[in-house]
CHARMM-style PDB file with segment names, atoms N, HN, CA, C and O in Angstrom:
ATOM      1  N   UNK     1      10.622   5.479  23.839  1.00  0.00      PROA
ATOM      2  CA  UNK     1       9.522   6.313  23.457  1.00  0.00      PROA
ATOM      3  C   UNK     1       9.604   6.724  21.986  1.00  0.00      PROA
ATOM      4  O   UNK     1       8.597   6.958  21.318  1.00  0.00      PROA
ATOM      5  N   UNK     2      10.344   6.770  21.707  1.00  0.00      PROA
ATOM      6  HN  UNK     2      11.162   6.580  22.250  1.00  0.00      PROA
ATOM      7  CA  UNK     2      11.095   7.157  20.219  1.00  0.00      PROA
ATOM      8  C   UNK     2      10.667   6.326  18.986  1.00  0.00      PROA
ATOM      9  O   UNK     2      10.224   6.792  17.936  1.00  0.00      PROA
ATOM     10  N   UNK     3      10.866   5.042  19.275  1.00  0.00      PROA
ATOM     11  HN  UNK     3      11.226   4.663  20.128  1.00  0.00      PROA
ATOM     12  CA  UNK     3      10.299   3.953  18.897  1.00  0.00      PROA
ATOM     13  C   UNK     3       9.140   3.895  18.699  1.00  0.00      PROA
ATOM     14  O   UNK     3       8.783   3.874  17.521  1.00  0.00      PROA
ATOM     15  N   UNK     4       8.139   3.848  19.744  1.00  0.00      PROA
ATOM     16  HN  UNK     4       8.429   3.865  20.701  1.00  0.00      PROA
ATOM     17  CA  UNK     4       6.838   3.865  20.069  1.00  0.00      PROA
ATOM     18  C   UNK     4       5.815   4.709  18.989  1.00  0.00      PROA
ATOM     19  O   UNK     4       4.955   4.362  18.180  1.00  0.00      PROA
ATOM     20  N   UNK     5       6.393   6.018  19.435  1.00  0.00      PROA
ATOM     21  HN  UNK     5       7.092   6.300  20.093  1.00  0.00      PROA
ATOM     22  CA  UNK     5       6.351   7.194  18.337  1.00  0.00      PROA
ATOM     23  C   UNK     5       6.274   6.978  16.604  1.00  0.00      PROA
ATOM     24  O   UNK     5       5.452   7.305  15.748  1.00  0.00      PROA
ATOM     25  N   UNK     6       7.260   6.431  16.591  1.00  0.00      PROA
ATOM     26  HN  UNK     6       7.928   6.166  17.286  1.00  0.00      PROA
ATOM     27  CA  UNK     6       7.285   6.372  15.187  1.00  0.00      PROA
ATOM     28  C   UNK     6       6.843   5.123  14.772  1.00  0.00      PROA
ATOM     29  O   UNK     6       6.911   5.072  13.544  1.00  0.00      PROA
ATOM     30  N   UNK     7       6.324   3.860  15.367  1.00  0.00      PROA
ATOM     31  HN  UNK     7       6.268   3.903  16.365  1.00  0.00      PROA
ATOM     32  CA  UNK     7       5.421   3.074  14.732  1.00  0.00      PROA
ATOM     33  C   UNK     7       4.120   3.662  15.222  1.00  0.00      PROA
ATOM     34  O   UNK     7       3.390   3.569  14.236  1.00  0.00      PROA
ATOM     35  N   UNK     8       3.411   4.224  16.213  1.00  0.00      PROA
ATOM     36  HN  UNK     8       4.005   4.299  17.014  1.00  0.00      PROA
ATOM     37  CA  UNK     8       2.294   4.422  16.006  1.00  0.00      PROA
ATOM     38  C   UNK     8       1.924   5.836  14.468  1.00  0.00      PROA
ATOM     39  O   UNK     8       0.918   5.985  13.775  1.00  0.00      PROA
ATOM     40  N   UNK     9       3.297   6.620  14.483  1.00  0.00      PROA
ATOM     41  HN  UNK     9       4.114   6.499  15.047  1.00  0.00      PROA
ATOM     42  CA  UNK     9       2.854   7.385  13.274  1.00  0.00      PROA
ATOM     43  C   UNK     9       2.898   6.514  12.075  1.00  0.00      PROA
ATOM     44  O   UNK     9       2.558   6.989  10.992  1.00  0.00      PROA
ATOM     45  N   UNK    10       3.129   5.782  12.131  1.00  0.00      PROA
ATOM     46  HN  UNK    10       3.405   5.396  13.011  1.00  0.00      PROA
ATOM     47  CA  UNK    10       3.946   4.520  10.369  1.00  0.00      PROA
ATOM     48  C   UNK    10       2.368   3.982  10.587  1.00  0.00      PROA
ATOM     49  O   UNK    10       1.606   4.343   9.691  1.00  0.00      PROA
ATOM     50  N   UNK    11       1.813   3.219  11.589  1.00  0.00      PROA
ATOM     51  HN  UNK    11       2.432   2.926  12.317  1.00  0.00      PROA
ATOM     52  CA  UNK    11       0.283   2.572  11.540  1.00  0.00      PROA
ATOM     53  C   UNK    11      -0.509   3.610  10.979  1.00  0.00      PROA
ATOM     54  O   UNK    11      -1.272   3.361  10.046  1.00  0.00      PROA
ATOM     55  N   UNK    12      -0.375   5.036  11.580  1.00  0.00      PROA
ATOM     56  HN  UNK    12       0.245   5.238  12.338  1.00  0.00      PROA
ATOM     57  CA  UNK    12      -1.570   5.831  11.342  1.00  0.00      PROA
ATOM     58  C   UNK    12      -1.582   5.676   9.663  1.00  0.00      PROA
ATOM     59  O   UNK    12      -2.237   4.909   8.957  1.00  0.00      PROA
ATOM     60  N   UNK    13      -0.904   6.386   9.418  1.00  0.00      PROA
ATOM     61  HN  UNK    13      -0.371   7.008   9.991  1.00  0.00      PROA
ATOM     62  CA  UNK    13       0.173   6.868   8.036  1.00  0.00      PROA
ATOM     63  C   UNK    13      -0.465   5.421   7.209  1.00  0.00      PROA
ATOM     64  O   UNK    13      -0.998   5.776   6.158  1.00  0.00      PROA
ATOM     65  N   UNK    14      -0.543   3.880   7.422  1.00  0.00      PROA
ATOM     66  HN  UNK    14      -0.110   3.591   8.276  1.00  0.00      PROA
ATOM     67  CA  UNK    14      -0.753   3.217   6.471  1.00  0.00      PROA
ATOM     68  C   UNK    14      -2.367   2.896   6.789  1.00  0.00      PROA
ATOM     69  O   UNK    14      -3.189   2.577   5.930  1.00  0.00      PROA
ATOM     70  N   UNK    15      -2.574   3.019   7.907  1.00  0.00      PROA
ATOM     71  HN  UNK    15      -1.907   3.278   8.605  1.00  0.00      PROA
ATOM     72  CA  UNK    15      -4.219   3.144   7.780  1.00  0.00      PROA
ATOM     73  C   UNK    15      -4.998   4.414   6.738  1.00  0.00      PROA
ATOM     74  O   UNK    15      -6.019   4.110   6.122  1.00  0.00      PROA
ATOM     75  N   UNK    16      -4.591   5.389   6.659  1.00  0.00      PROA
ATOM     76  HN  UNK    16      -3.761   5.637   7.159  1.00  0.00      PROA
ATOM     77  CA  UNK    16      -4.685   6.618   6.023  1.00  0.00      PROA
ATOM     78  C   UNK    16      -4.463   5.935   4.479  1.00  0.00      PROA
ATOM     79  O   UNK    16      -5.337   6.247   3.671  1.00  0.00      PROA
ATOM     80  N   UNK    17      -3.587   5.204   4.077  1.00  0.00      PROA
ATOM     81  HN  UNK    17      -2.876   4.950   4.734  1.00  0.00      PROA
ATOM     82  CA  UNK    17      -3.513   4.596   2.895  1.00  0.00      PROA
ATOM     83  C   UNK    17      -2.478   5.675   2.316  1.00  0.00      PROA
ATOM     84  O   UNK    17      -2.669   5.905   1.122  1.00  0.00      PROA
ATOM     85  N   UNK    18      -1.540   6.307   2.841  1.00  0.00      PROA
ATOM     86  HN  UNK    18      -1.385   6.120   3.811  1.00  0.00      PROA
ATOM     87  CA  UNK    18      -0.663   7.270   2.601  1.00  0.00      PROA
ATOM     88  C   UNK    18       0.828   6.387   2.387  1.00  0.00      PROA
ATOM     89  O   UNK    18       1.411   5.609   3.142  1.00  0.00      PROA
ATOM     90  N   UNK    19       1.099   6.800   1.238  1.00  0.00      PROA
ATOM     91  HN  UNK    19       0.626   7.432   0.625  1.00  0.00      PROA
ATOM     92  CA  UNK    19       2.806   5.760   0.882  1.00  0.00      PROA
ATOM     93  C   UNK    19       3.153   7.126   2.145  1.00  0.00      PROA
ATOM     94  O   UNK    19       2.471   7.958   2.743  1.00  0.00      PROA
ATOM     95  N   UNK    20       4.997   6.636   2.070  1.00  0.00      PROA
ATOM     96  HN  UNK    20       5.551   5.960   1.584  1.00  0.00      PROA
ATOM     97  CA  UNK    20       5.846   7.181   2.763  1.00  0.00      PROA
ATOM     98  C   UNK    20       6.447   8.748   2.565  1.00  0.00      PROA
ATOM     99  O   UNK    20       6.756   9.744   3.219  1.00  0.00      PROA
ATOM    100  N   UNK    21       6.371   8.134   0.908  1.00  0.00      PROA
ATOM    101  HN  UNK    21       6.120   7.325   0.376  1.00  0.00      PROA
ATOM    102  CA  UNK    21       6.739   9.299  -0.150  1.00  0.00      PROA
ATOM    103  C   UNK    21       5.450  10.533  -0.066  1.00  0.00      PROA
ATOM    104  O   UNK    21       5.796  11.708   0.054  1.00  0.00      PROA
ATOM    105  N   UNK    22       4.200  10.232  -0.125  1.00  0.00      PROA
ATOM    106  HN  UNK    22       3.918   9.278  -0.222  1.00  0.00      PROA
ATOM    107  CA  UNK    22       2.981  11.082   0.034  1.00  0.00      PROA
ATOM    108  C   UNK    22       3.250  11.805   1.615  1.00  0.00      PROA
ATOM    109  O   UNK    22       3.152  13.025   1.752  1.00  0.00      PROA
ATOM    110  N   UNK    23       3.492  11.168   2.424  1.00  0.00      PROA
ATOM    111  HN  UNK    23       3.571  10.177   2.313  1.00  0.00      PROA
ATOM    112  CA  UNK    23       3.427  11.351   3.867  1.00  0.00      PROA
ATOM    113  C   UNK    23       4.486  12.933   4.164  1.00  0.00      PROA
ATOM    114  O   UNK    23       4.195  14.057   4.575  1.00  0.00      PROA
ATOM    115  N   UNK    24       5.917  12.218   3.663  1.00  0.00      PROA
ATOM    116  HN  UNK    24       6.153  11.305   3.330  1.00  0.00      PROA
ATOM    117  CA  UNK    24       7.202  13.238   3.531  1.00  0.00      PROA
ATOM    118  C   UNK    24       7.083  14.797   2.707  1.00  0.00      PROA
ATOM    119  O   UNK    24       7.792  15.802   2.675  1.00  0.00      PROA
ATOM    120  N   UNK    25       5.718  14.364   2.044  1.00  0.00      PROA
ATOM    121  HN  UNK    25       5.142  13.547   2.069  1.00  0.00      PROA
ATOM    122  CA  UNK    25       5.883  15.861   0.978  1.00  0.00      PROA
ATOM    123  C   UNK    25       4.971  16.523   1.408  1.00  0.00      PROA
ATOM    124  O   UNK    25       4.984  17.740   1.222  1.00  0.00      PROA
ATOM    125  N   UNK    26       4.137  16.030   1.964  1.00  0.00      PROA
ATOM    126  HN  UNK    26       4.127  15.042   2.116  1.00  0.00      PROA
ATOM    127  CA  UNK    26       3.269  17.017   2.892  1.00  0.00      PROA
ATOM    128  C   UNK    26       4.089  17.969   3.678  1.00  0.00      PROA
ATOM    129  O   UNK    26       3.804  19.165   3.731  1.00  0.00      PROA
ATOM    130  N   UNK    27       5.275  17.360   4.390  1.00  0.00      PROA
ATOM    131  HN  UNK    27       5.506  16.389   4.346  1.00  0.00      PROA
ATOM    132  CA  UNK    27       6.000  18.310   4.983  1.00  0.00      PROA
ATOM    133  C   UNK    27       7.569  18.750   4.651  1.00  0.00      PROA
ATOM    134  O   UNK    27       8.393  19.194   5.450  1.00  0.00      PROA
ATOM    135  N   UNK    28       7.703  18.539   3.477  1.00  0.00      PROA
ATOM    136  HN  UNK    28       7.034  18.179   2.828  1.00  0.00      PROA
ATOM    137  CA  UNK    28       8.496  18.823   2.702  1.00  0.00      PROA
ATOM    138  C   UNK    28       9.936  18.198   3.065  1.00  0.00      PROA
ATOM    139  O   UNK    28      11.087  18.630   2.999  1.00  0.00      PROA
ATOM    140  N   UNK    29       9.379  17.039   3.460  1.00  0.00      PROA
ATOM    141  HN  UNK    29       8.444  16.688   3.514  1.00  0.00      PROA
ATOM    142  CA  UNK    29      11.257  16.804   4.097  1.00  0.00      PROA
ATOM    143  C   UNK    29      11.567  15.314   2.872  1.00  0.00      PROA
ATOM    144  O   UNK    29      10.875  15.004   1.903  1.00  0.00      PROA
ATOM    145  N   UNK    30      12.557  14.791   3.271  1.00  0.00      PROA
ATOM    146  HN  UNK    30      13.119  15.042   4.058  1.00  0.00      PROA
ATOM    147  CA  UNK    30      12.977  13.936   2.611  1.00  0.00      PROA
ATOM    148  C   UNK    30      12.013  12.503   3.123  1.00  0.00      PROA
ATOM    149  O   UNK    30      11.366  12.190   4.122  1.00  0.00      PROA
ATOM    150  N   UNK    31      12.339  11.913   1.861  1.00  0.00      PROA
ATOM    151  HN  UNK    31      12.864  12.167   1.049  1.00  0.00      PROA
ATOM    152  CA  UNK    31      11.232  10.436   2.575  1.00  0.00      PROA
ATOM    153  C   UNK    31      12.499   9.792   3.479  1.00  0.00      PROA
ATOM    154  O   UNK    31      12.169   9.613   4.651  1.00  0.00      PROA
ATOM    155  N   UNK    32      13.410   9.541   3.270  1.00  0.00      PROA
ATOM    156  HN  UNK    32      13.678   9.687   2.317  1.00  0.00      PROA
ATOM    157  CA  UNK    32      14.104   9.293   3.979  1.00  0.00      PROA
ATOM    158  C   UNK    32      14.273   9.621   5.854  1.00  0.00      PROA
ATOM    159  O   UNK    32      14.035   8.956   6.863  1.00  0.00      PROA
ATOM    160  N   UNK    33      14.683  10.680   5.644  1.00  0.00      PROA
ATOM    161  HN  UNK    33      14.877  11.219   4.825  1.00  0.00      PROA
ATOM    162  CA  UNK    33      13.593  11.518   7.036  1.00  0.00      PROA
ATOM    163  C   UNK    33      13.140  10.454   7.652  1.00  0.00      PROA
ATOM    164  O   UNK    33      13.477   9.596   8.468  1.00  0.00      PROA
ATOM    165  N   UNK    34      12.139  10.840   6.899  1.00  0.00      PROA
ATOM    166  HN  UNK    34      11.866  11.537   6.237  1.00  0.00      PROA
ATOM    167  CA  UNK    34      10.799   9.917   7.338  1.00  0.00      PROA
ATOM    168  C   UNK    34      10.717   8.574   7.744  1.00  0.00      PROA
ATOM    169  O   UNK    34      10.135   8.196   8.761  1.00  0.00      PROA
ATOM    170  N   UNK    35      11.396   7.747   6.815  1.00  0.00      PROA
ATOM    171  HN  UNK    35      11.869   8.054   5.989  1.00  0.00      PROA
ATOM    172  CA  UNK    35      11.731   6.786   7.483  1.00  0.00      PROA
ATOM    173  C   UNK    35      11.931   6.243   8.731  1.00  0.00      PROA
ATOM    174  O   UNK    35      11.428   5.398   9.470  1.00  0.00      PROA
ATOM    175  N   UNK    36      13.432   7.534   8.690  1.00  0.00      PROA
ATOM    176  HN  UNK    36      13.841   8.221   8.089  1.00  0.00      PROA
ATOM    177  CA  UNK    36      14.062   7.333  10.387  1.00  0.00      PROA
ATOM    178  C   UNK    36      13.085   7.760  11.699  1.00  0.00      PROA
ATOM    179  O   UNK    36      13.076   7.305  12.843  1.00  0.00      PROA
ATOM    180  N   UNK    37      12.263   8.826  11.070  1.00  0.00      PROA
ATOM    181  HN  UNK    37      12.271   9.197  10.141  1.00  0.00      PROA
ATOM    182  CA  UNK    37      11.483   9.149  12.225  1.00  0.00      PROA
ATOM    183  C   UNK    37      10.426   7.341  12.281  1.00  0.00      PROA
ATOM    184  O   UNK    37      10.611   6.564  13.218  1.00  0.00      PROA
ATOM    185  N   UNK    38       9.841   7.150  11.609  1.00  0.00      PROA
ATOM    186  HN  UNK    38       9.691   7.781  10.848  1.00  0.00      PROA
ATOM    187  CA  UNK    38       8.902   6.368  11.512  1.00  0.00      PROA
ATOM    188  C   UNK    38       9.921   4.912  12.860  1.00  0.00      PROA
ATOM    189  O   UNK    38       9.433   4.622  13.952  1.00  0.00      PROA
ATOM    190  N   UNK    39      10.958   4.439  12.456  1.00  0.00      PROA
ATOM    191  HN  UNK    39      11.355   4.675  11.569  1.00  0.00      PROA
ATOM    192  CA  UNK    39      11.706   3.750  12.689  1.00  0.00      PROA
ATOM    193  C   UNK    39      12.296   3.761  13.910  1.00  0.00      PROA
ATOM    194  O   UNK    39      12.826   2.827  14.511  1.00  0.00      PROA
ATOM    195  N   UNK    40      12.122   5.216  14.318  1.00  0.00      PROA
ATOM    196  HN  UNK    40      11.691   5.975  13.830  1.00  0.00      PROA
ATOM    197  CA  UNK    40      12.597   5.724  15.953  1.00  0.00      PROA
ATOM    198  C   UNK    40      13.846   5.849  15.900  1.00  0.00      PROA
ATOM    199  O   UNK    40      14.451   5.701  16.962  1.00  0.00      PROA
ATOM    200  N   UNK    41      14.536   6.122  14.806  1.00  0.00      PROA
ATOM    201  HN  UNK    41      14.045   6.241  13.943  1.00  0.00      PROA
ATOM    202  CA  UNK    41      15.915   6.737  14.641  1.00  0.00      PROA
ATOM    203  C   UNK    41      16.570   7.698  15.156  1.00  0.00      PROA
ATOM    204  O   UNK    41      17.720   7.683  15.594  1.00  0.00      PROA
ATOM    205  N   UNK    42      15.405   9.028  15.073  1.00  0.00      PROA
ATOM    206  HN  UNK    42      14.471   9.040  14.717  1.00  0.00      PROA
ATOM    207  CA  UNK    42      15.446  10.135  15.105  1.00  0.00      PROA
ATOM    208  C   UNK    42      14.277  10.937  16.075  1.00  0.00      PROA
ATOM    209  O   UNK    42      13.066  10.724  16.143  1.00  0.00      PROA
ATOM    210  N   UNK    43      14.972  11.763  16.666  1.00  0.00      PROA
ATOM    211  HN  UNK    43      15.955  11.936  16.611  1.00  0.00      PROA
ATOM    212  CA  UNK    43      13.603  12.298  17.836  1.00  0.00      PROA
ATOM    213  C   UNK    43      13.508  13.447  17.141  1.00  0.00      PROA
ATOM    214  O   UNK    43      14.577  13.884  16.715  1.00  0.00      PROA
ATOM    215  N   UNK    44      12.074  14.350  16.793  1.00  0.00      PROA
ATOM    216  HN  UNK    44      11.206  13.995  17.139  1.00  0.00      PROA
ATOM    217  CA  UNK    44      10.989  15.095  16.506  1.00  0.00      PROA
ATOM    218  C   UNK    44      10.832  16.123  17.601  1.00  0.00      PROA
ATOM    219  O   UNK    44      10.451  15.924  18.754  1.00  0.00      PROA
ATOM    220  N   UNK    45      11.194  17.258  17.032  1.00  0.00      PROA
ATOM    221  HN  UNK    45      11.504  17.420  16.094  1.00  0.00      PROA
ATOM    222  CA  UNK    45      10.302  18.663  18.051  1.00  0.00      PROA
ATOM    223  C   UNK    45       8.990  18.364  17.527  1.00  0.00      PROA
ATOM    224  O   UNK    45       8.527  17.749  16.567  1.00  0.00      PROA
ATOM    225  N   UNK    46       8.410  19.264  18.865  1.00  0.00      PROA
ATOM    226  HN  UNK    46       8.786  19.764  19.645  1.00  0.00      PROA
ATOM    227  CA  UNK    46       7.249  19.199  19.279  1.00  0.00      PROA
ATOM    228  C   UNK    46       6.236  19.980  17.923  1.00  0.00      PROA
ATOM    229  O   UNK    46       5.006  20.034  17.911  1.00  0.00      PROA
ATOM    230  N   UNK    47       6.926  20.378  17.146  1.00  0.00      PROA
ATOM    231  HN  UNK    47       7.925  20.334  17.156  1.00  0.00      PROA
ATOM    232  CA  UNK    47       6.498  21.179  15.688  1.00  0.00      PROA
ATOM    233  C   UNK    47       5.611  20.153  15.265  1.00  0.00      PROA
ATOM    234  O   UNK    47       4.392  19.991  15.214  1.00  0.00      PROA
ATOM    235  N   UNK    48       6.702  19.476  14.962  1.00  0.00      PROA
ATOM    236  HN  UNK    48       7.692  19.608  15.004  1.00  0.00      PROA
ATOM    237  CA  UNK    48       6.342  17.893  14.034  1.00  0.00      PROA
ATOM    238  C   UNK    48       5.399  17.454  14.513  1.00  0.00      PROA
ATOM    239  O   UNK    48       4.504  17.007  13.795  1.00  0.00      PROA
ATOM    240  N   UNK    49       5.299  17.443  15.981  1.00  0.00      PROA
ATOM    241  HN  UNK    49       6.026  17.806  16.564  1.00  0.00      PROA
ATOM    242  CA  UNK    49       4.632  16.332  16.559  1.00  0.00      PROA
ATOM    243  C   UNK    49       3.025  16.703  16.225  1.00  0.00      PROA
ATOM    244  O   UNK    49       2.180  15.828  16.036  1.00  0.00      PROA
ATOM    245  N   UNK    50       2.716  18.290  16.180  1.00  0.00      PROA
ATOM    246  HN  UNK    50       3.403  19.001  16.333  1.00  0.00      PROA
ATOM    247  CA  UNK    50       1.986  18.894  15.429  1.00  0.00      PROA
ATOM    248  C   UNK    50       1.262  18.893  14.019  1.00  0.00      PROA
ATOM    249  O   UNK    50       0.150  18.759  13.508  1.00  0.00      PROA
ATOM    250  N   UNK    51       2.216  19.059  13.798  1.00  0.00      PROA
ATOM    251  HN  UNK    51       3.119  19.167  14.213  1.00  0.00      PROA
ATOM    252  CA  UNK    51       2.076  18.580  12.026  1.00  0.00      PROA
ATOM    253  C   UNK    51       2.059  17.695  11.460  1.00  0.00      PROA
ATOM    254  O   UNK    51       1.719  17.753  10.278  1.00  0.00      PROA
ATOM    255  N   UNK    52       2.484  16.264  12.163  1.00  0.00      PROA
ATOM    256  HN  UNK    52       2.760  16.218  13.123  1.00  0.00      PROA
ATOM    257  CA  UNK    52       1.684  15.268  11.529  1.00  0.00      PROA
ATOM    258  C   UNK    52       0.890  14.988  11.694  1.00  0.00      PROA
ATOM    259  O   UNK    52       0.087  14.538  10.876  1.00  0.00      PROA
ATOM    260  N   UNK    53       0.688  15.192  13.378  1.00  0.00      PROA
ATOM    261  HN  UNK    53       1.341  15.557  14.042  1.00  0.00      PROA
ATOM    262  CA  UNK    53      -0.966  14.744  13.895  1.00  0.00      PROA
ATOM    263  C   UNK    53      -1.948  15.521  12.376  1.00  0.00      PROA
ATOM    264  O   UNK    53      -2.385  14.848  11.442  1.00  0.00      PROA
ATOM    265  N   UNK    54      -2.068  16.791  12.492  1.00  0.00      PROA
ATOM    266  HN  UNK    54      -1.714  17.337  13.251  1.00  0.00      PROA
ATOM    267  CA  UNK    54      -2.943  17.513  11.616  1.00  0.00      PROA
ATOM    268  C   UNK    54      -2.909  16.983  10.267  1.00  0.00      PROA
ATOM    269  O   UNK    54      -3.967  16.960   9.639  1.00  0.00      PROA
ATOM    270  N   UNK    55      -1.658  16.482   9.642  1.00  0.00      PROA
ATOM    271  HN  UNK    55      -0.798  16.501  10.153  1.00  0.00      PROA
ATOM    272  CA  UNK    55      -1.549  15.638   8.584  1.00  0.00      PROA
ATOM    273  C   UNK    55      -2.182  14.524   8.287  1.00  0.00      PROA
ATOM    274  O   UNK    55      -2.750  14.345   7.209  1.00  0.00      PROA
ATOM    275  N   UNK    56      -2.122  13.543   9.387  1.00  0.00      PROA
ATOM    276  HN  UNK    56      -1.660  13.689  10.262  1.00  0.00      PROA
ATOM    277  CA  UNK    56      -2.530  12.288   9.580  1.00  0.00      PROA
ATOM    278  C   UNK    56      -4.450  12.481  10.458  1.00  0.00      PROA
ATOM    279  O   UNK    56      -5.089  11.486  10.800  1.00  0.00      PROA
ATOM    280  N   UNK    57      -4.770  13.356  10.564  1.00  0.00      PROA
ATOM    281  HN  UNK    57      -4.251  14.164  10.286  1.00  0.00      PROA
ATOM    282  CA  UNK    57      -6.013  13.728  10.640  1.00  0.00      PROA
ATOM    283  C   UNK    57      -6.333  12.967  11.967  1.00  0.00      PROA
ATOM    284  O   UNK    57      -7.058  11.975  11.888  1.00  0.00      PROA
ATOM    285  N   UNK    58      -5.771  13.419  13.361  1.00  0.00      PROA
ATOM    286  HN  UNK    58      -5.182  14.225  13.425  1.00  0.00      PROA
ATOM    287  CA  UNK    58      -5.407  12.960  14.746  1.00  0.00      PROA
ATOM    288  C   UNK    58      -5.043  13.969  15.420  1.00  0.00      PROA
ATOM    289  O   UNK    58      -4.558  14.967  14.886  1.00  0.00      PROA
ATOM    290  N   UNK    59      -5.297  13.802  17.151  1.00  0.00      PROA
ATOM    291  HN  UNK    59      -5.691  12.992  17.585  1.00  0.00      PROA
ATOM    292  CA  UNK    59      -4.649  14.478  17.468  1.00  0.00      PROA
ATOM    293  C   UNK    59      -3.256  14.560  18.032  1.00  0.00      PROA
ATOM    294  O   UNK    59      -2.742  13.484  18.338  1.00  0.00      PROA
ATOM    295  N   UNK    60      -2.629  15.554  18.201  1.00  0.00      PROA
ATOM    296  HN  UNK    60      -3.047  16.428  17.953  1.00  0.00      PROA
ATOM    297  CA  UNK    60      -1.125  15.047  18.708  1.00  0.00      PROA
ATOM    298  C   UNK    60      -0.832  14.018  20.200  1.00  0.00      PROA
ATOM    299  O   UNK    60       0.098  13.302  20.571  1.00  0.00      PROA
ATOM    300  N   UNK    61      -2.133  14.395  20.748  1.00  0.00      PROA
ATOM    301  HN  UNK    61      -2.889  14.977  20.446  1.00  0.00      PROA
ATOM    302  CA  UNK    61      -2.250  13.101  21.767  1.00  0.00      PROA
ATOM    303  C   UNK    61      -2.107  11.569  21.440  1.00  0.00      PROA
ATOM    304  O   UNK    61      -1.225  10.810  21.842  1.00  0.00      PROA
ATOM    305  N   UNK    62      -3.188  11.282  20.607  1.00  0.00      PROA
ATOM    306  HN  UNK    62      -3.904  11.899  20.280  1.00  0.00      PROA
ATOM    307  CA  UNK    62      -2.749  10.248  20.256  1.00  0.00      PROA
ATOM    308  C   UNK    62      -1.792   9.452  19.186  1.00  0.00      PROA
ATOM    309  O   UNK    62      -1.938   8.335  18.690  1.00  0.00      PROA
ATOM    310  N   UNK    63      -0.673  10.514  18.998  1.00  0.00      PROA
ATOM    311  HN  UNK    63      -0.554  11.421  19.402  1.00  0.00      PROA
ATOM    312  CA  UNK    63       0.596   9.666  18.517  1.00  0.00      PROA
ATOM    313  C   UNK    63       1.384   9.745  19.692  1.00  0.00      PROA
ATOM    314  O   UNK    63       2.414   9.101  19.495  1.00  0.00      PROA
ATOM    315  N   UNK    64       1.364  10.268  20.878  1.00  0.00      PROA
ATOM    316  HN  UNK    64       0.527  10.791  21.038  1.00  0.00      PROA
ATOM    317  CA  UNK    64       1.758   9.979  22.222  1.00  0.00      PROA
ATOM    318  C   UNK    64       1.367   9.362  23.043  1.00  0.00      PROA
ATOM    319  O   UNK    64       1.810   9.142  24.170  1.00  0.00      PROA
ATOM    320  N   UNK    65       0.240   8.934  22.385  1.00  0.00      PROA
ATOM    321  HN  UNK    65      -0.120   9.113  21.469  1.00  0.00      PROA
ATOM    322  CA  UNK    65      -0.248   7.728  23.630  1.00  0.00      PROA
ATOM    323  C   UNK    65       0.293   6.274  23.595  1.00  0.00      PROA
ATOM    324  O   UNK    65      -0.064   5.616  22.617  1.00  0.00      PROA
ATOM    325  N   UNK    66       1.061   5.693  24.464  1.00  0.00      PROA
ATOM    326  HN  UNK    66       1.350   6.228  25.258  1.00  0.00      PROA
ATOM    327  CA  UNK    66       1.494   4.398  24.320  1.00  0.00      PROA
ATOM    328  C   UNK    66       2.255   4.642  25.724  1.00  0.00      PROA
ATOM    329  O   UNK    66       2.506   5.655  26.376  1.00  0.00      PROA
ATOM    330  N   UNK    67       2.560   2.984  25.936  1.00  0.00      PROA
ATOM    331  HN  UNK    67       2.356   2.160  25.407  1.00  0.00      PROA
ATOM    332  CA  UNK    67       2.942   2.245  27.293  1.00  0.00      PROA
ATOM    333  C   UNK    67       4.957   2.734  26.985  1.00  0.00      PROA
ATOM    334  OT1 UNK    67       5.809   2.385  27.802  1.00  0.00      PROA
TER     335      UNK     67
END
């Protein structure tokens, strides 16, 4: 799920036309971070899961929606 997660946020994120670096400073973390989340490295409270949706102009449903 982790996985899942973080490529459907990496699709949103490059449909948006948002680098990685733009994406990370919105929420002040490291691009790096970001990466790992994007990559499914790293699992995300439910904060995040928040705040990017609203970032990425979505709702938090659908960066949870997947098989």
């Amino acid at each position: 799920m982790i996985k899942e997660f973080g490529k459907k946020v990496r699709a949103i994120r490059i449909k948006r036309n948002m680098t990685l670096e733009e994406f990370a400073n919105t929420f002040d973390l490291h691009v790096n971070q970001v990466g790992r989340i994007e990559r499914g490295e790293t699992n995300v409270t439910i904060s995040y899961i928040f705040l990017m949706a609203k970032k990425l102009g979505v709702n938090a449903k659908d960066l949870l929606d997947f098989d």
